[in-house]
C-alpha positions in Angstrom: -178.6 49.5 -30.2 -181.8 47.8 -30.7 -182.4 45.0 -32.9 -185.2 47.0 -35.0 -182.2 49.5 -35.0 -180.0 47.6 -36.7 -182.5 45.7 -39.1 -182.5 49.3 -40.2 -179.4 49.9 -40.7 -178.5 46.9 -42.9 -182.2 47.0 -44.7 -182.6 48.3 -48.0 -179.1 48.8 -49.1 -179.1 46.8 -52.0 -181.9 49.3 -53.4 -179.7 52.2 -54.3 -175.9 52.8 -54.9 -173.6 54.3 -51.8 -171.5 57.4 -52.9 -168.7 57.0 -50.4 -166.8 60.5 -49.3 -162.7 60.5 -48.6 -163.7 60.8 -45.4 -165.6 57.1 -44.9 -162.7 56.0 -46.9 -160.4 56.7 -44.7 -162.6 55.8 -41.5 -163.0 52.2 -42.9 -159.3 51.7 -43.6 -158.3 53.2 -39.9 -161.2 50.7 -38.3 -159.5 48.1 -40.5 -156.0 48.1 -39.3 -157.3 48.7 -35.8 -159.0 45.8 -35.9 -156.4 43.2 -37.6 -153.9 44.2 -34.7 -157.1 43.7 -31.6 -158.5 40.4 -33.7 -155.7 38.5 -34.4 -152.6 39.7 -31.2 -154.7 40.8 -28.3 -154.2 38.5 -26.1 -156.8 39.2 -23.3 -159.9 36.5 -22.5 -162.4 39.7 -23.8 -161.2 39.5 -27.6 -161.7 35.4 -27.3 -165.8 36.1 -26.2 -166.6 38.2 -29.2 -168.0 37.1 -32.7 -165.3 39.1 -34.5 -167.7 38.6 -38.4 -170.8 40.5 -37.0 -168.1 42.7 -34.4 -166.7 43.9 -37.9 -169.6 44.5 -39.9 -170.8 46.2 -36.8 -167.6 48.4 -36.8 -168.0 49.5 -40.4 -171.3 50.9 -39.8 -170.2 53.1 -36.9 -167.3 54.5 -38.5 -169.1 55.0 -41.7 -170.9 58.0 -40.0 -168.3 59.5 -38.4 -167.4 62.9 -40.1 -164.1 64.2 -38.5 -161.1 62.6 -36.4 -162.8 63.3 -33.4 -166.1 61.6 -34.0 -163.8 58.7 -35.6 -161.7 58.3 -32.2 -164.6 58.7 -29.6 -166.0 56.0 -31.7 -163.1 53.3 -32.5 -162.8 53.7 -28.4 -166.2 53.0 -28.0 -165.8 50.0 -30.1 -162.5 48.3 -29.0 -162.0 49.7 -25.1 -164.3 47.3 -23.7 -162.8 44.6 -25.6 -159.1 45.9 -24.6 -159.1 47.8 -21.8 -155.5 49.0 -22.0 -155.7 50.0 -25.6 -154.6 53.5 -26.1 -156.0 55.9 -29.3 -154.6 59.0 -29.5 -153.5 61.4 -32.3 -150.1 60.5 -33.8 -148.6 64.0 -32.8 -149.0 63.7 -29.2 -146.2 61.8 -27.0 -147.9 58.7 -25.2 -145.8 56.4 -23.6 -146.9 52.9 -22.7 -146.6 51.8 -19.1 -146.7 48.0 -18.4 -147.7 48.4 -15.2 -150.7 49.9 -15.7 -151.7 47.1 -16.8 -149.9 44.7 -14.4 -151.7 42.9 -11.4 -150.9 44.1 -8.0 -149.9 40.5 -7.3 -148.2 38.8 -9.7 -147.8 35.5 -7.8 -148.6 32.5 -10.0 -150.5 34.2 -13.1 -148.7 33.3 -16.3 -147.7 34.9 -19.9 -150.9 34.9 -22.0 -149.4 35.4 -25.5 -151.0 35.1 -29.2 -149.0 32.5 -31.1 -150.0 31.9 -34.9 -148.5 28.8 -36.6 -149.6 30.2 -40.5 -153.3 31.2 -39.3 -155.7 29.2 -37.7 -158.5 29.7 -39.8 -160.9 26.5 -40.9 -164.0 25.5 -38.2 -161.8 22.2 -37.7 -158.2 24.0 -36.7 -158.1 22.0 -33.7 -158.3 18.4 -35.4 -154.5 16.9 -34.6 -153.4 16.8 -38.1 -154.2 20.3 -39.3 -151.2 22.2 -40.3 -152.4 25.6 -39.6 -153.0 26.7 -35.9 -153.7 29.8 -33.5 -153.5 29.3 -30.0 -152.6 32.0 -26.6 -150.4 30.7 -24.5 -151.3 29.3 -21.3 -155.3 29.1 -22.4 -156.8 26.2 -23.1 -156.9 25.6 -26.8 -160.5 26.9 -28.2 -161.7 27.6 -31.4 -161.0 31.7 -31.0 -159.9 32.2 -34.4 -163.0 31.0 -35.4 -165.1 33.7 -35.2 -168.5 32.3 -35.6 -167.9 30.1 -32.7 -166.1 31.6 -29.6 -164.5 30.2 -26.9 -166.6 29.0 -24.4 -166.1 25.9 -21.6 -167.7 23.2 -23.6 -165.2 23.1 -26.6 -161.8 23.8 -24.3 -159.4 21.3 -24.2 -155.7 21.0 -22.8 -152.6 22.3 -25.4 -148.9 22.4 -25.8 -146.8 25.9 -26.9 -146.8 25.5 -30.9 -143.3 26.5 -30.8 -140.9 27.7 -28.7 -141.3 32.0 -28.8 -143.8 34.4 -27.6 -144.0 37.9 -26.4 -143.5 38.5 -23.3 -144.9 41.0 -20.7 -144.0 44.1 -21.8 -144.1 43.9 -25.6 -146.5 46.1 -27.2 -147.1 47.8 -30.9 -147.1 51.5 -30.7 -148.7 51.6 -34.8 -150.1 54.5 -37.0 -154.1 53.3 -38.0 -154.6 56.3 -40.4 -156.6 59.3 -40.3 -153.9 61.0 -37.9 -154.6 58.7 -35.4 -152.2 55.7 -34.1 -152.4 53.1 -31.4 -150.7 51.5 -28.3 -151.6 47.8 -27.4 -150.0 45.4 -25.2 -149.0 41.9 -26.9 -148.8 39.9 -23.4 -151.0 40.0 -20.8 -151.0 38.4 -17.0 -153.9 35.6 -16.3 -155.0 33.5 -14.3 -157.5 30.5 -14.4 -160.4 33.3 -14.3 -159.2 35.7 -16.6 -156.2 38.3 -18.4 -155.3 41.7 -16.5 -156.4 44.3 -16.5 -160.4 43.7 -16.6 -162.6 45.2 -18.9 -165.8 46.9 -18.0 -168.0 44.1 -17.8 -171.5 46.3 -18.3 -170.0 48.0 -21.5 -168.8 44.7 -22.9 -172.0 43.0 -22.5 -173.5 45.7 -24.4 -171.2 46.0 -27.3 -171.8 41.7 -27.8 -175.8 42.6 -27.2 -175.5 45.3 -30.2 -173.3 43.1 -32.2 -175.8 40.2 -31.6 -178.7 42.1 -33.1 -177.5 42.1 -36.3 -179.9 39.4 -38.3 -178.4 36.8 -39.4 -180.8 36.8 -42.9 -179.6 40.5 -43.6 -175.6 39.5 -44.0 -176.0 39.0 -47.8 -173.3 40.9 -50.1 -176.4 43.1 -51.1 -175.6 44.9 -47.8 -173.2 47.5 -48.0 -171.3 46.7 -44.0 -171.1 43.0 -45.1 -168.9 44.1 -48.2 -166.8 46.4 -46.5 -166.3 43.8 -43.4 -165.8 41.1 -45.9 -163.0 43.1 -47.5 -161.3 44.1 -44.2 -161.8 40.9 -42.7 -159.9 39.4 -46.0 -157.5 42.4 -46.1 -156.2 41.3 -42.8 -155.7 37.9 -43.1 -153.2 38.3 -45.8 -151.9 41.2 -44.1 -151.0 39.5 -41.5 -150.0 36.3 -42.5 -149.9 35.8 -46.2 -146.3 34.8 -47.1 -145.4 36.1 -50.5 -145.8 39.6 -50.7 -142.2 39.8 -51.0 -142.9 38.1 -54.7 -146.4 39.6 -55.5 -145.0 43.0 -55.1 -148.1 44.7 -54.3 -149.1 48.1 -52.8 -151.0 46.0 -49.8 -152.7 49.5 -48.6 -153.8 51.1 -51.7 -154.8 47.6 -52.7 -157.1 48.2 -49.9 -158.6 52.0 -50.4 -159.3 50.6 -54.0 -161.3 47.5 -52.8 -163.1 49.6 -50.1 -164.3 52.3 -52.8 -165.1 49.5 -54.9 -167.1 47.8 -52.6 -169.3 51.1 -52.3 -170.4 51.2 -55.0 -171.2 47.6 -56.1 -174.9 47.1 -56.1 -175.3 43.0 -55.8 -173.7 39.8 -54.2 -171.8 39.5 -57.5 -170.7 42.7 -58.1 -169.0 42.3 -54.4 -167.8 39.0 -55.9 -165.8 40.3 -58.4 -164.4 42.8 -56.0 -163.1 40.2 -53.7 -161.5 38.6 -56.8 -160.0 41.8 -57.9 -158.5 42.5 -54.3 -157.2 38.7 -54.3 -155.5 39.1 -57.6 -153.1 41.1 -56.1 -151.6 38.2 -54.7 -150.5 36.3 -57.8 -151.5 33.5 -55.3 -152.8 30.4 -58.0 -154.4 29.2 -55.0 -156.8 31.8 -54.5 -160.4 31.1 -55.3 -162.9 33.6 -54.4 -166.5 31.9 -54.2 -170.2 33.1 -52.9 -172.3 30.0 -52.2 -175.7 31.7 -52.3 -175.0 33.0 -56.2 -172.9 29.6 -56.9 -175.6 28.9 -60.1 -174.1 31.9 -61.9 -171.3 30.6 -62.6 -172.4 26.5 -62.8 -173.0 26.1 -66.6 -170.1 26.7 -69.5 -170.5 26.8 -73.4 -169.8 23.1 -74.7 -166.2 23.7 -75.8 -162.6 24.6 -74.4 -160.2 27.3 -75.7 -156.9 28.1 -75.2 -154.5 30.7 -76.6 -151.9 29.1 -79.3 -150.0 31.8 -81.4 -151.0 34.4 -79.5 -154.7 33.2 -80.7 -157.5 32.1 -78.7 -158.0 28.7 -80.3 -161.0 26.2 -80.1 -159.4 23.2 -78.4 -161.9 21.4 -77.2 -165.5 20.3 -78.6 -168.1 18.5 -76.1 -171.2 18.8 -78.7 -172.0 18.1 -81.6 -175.1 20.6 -82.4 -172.3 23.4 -82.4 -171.1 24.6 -85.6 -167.6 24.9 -84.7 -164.7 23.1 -85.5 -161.1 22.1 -83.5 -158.3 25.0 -84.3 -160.9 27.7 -85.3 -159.8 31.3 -83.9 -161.6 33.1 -82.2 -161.2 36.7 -82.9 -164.3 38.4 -80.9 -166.6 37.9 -77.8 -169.9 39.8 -77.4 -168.3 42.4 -80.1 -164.9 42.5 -78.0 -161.6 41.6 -79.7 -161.0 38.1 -77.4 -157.5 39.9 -75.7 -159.3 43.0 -74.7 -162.1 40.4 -73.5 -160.2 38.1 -71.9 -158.5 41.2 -69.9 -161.7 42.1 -67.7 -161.5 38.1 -66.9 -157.7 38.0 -65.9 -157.8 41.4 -63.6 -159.7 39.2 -61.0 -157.7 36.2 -61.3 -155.1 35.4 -59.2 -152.0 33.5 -60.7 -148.4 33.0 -59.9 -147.3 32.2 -63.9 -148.8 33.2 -67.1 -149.6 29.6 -68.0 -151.6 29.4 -64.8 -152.7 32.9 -65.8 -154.2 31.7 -69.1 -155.7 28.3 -67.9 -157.4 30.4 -65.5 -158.8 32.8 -67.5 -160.0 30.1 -70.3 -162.0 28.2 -68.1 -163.2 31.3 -66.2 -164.9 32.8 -69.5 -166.5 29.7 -70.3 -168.6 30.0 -67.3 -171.8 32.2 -66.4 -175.6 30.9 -65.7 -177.7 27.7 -67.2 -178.5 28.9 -70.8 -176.6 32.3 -70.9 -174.8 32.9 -74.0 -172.1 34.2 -75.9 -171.9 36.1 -79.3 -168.7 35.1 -80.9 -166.8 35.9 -84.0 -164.3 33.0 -85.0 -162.0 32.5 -88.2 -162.0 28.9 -89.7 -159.2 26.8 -91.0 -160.6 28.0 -94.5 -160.1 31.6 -93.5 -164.1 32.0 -93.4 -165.5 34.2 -91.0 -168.6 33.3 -88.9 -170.3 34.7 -86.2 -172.6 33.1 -84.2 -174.2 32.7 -80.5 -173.5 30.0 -78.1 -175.5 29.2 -75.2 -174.1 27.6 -72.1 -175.6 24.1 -71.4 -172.8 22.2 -69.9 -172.7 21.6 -66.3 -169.7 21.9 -64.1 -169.5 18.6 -63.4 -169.9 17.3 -67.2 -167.6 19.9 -67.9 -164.8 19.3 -65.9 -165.3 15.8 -66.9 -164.9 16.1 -70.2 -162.2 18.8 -69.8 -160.0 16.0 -69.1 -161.1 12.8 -70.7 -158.0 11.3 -72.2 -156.4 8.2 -72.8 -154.7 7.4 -69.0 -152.6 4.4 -70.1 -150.7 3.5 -73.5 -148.3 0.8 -74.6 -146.6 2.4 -76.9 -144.5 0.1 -78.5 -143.1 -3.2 -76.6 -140.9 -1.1 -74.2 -142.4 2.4 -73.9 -145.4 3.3 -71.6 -147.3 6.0 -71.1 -149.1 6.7 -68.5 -151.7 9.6 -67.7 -151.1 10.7 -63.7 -154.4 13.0 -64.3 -156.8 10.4 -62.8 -155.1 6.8 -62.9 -155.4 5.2 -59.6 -152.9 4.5 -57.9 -153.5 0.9 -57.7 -153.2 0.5 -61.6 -150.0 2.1 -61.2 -148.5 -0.3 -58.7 -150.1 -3.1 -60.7 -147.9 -2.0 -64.2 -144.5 -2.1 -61.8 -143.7 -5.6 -62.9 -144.1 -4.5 -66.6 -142.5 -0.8 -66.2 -139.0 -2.4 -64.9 -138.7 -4.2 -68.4 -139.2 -0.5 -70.3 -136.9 1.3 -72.3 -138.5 4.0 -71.4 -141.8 5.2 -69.3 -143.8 8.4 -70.3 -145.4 10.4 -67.4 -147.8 13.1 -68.4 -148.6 15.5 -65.9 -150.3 18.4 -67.2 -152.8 18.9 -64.8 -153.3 17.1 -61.1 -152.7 13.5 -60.1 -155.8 11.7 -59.6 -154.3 10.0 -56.6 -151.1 9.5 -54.1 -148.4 9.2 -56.7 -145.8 9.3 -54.1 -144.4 5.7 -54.3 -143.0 6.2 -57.4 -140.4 8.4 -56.7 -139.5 5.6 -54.4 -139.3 3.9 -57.4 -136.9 6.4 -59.3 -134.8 7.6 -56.6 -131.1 6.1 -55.9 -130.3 7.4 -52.7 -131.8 8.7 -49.7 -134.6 12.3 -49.6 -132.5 14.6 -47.8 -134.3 17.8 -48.2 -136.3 18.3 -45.7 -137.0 22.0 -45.1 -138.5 23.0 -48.5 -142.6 23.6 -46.9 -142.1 25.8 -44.5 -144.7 27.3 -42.4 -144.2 30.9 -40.5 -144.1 31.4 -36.9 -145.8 34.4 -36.1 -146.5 36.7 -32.8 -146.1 40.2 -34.0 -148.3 42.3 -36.7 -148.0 43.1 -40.0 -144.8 40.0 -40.6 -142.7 42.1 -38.7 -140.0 39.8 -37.0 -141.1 36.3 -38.0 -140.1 34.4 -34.9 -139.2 31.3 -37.4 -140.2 28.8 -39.7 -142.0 25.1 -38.9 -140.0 23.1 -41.8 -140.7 19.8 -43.3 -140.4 17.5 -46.0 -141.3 14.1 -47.3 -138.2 12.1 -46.4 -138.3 9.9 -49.0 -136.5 6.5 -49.6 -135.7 4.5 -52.4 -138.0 1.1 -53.0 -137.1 -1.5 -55.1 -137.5 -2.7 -57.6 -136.0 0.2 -59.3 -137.1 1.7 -62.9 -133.9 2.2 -64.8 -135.8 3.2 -67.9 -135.3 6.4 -69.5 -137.9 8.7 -67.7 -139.8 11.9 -69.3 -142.4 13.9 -67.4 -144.7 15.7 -69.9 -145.8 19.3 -67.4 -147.8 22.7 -68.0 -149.3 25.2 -66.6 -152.5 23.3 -64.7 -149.5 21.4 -62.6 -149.9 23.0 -59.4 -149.5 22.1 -55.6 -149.3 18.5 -55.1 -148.4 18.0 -58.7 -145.5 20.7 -58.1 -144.6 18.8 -54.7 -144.0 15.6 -56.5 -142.4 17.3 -59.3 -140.1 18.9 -57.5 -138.1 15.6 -56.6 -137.5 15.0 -60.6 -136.2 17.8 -60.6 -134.2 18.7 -57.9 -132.4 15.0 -58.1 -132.7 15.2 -61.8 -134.7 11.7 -62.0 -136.3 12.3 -65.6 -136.2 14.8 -68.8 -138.9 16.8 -68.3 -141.0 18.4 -71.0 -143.2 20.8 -72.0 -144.0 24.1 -69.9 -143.5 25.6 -66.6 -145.9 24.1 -63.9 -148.1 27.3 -62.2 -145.5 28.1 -59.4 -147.7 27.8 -56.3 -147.3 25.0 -53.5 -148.3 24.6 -49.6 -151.6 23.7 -48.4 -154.6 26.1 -48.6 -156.1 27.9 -45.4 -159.9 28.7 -46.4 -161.3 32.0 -45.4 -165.1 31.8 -44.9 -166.7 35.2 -44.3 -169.9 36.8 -43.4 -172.6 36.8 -46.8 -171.3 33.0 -47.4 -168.2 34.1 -49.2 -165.2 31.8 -49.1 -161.4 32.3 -50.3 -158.9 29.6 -50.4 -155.3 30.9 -50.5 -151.1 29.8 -50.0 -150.6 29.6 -46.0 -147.1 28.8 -46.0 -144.1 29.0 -47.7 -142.8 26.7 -50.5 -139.6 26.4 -51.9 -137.2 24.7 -54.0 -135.1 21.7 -52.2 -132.2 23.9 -52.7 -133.6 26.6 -50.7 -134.8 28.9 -54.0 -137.7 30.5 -55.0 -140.8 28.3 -56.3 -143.5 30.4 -56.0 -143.8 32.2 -59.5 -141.5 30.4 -61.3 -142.5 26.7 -60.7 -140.4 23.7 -61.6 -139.1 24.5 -65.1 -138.8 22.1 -68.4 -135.7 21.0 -69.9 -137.1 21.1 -73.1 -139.5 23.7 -73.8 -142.5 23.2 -76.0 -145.7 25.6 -77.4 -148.6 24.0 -79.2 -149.4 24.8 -83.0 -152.7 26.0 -84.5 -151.9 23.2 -87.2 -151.5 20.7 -84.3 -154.9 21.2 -83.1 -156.8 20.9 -86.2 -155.0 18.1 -87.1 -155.8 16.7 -83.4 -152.4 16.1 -82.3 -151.0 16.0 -79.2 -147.5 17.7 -80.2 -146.6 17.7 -76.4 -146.7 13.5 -76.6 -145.3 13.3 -79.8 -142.1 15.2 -78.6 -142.0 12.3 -75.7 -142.2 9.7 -78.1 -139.5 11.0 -79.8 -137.4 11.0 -77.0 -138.3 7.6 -75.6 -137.2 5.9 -79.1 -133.6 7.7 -79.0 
């Protein structure tokens, strides 16, 4: 193809809306497993040349044009067979067999195993620094940024590796898989290779023109405006968490509708943003509270919020909040409609494209994600005062996200309450102010922790500080080992823990942790100590179920999405994820609590810490 070919191809498609048949459907979602199962466990040095962003959006604009399963086959093998020359396409009814040594060398001598191994996913640009937690590597190959597929492997970024862990296919091992549209697939999993290169050989003059064609697509045209982008974007994404998302078993999703749904959708939207909210949509699925879905090059749509927070108390959305005072609205006024919308239906349209493991993650997210839209937009609401009054009004948003999420969580971070109770605001407090109140903590009564949100710092130490014995649990993160598609056979779990141990001087005050929904990840990690060796009454809510580091996606049209890569559980070996660490006493705020300006989650702590 042509580069004035392609510039066609991907020009102009913002400029009118794509009516997609049953038929494209169904091409897109057979390219799309077809190409999880060559991107991420074809082993051979071919796959490791390619940019696998443009190879996809390339992909979806050949299939897209194909209008029977014939077309669709001549063309997948046109795509994929000089990047794996021993991959086999045939209709599912016919009986093909695979052969390893077809694909054997004549002379086996000293060529090794070459072998995908995938330690979570190796995703970032910086997967190779020594203390990332996520990696990709083949076996026997020199460790190379070939997940990164805006920056294949080449000699000058090489360097010398270890196995990950212990297991890998071996010669032999294939996937014999059904791609869809009566069609399946047989691909080896090992290869033979030597310093040169994996066997067998691809054709060198049909490889160099599928990168040339792939190469010509310009790198200003891959906007979310462009129809391929979308649909590569969403099987790119579609992939990832296929392949290596670890709680499916809890988000209990149809994975493949998910993804007919997402591609239909993505057809039809006519902007960057629309394609936004499509992403979100998919991601949703997950119930992962560590999925954000971003675009950088729309990022000032959603940079400004109206001047106030809400929450839902009583089943009513409820002013919370107030960071103006040119507003005529007052703390603990409902509101009962948005743009003419009663504020559930509303806040509905919001909460189908968020993605949350709890409902009080749910409804933080969807609070702060209505708030939100472009400098000066604004809102017609409809609220009820604390004098029954009805008043409508329009808002406009003028608060920017960094004044915002300032002021979002502006409170008081340290307290004496009386001469021996503290409390002390983790959201924020350095660590150094911490260990500096030590002395004066170990003379308490008791000490009040509030946690409802994230720790402003490396809290850590003071679970040294609480604990009596030793940290014993040390499997609870627990990242998958993976060499075969789809999660099929996970091969084992890297485990790890924090290992704590007890420091003096020990606080043998009575302890209460004050939690919500906003406690997630690290917060949940440090949490989970209280609980599991019972260290403290904690109070409040349940924290938003979702732990483990995040593995960022970045895609083609500058999307991004951050999301769980391993598995986190309780220290006993139970479920966290969508149930989070759980309050012994369990508390809900009051409409009258608001207006009055009370902190009714505090005053039940201060209760407590004077018994």
């Amino acid at each position: 193809m042509k580069k004035g070919i392609a510039i066609l191809i991907l020009s102009g498609l913002s400029f009118f809306t794509f009516s997609q048949t049953e038929q494209q459907i169904n091409n897109q979602k057979t390219f799309a497993k077809l190409f999880g199962y060559v991107r991420y466990f074809y082993p051979g040095d071919e796959a490791s040349s390619i940019d696998w962003d443009k190879f996809a959006i390339y992909g979806c604009s050949m299939v897209d044009k194909c209008r029977n399963q014939k077309e669709l086959k001549f063309t997948l093998n046109n795509l994929f067979l000089p990047v794996v020359p021993s991959l086999k396409i045939f209709e599912t009814k016919e009986n093909i067999q695979f052969n390893a040594a077809e694909i054997a060398p004549a002379d086996i001598g000293n060529r090794k195993i070459i072998a995908w191994q995938h330690l979570g996913i190796g995703l970032p640009t910086d997967i190779y620094v020594s203390n990332n937690i996520y990696r990709s590597a083949r076996t026997n190959r020199p460790l190379s940024k070939e997940i990164n597929s805006s920056q294949p492997a080449s000699s000058t970024n090489k360097v010398k590796h270890d196995l990950l862990f212990e297991k890998y296919a071996l010669f032999g091992e294939f996937i014999d898989k059904e791609i869809g549209s009566g069609l399946s697939c047989i691909m080896p999993l090992a290869l033979y290779g030597d310093e040169k290169h994996t066997y067998p050989l691809s054709d060198l003059v049909k490889l160099n023109a599928l990168k040339e064609n792939i190469r010509s697509f310009p790198d200003s045209s891959l906007t979310g405006d462009n129809l391929y982008v979308r649909l590569a974007d969403i099987i790119i994404s579609w992939n990832v968490f296929q392949h290596f998302y670890p709680y499916f078993d809890i988000a209990k999703t149809n994975w493949a509708d998910d993804l007919t749904i997402a591609l239909a959708d993505a057809y039809h939207d006519k902007s960057a943003a629309d394609f936004l909210r499509t992403l979100q949509k998919l991601t949703a699925k997950l119930k992962d509270g560590h999925v954000r879905v971003r675009c950088a090059s729309i990022a000032e749509e959603f940079n400004y919020y109206l001047p106030f927070n809400w929450e839902w108390v009583e089943s009513k959305l409820v002013i919370t909040q107030i960071f103006s005072d040119t507003i005529q609205i007052q703390r603990g006024d409902i509101i009962t409609r948005i743009n003419g919308i009663e504020a559930e239906e509303y806040f509905k349209t919001f909460e189908e494209r968020i993605s949350a493991a709890t409902k009080g993650l749910m409804g933080f997210g969807a609070a702060v994600e209505t708030l939100s839209g472009k400098e000066n937009s604004d809102e017609n609401i409809t609220l009820t005062n604390a004098d029954d009054s009805v008043i409508s009004m329009k808002i406009k948003r003028t608060m920017f996200l960094t004044d915002f999420s300032k002021k979002l969580r502006e409170a008081e971070k340290i307290k004496k309450i009386s001469n021996n109770i503290y409390y002390i605001n983790l959201n924020g407090t350095p660590d150094s102010i911490i260990t500096s109140l030590i002395p004066e903590l170990v003379k308490c009564k008791s000490i009040i922790f509030d946690l409802r949100g994230y720790p402003g710092a490396n809290i850590n130490f003071l679970i040294s500080h609480l604990l009596t014995q030793n940290d014993t649990s040390k499997m609870w993160m627990r990242i998958p080992q993976i060499i075969y598609p789809d999660q099929e056979n996970i091969v084992g779990y890297k485990t790890s823990g924090w290992e704590i141990k007890p420091q003096t001087p020990h606080l043998n005050a009575k302890i209460i942790f004050i939690v919500n929904g906003r406690a997630i990840s690290y917060a949940e990690s440090f949490m989970s100590f209280i609980e599991h060796y019972k260290l403290a009454t904690i109070i409040g809510q349940p924290t938003a179920g979702t732990n483990g580091n995040i593995n960022p996606l970045s895609m083609p049209g500058q999307y991004r999405i951050t999301w769980t890569g391993m598995k986190v559980v309780k220290h006993d070996g139970s479920q966290h994820h969508g149930i989070g660490i759980q309050p012994t006493i369990f508390l809900r705020r009051t409409i009258k609590g608001v207006r009055e300006g009370r902190d009714e989650f505090l005053e039940k702590a201060i209760e407590l810490a004077n018994q």
